[in-house]
N, C-alpha and C positions, 0 to 999 in steps of 0.2 A: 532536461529529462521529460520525457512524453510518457504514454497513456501506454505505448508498447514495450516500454524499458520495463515491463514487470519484473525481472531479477533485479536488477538497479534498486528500484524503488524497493522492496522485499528488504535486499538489505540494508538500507540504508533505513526504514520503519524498524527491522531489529537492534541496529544500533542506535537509533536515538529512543526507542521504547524495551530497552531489554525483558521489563521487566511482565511485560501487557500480553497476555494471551488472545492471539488475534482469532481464535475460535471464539473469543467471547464479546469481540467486537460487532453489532451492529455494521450494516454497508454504508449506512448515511457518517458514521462516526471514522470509517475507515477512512470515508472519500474526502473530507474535512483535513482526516492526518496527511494524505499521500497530498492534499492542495496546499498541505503549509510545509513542507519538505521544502531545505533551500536546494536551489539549483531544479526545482520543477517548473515547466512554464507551457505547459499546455494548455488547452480552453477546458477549464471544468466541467463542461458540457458535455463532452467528449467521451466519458466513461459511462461504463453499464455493468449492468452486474456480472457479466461474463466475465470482464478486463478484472472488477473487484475482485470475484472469487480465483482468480487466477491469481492474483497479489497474494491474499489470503493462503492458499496455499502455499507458495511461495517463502513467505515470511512465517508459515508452520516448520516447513523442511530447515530453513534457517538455524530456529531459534531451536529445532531437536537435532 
């Protein structure tokens, strides 16, 4: 999984954090979750906030 599967990665943060409102997540604490998701292997380098808040969204539409 890479840095542009942002639906991938979304759901797969709602299913293993059902319970975590990712409006209230921090980007630093986001990019820490999406870098220990198995099956991710991208350079964590790689992400910015545009790619985070895309996720972020994302994993909002998800979990409403």
């Amino acid at each position: 999984m890479k840095w542009t599967d942002v639906q991938d990665i979304a759901i797969l943060l709602y299913e293993t954090y059902p319970d975590v409102d990712p409006l209230t997540l921090r980007f630093t604490d986001l990019h820490r979750r999406v870098t220990q998701l198995p099956g991710f292997d991208d350079d964590p380098k790689r992400s910015n906030e545009k790619i985070l808040e895309a996720i972020q969204m994302c994993w909002l539409d998800e979990k409403e």
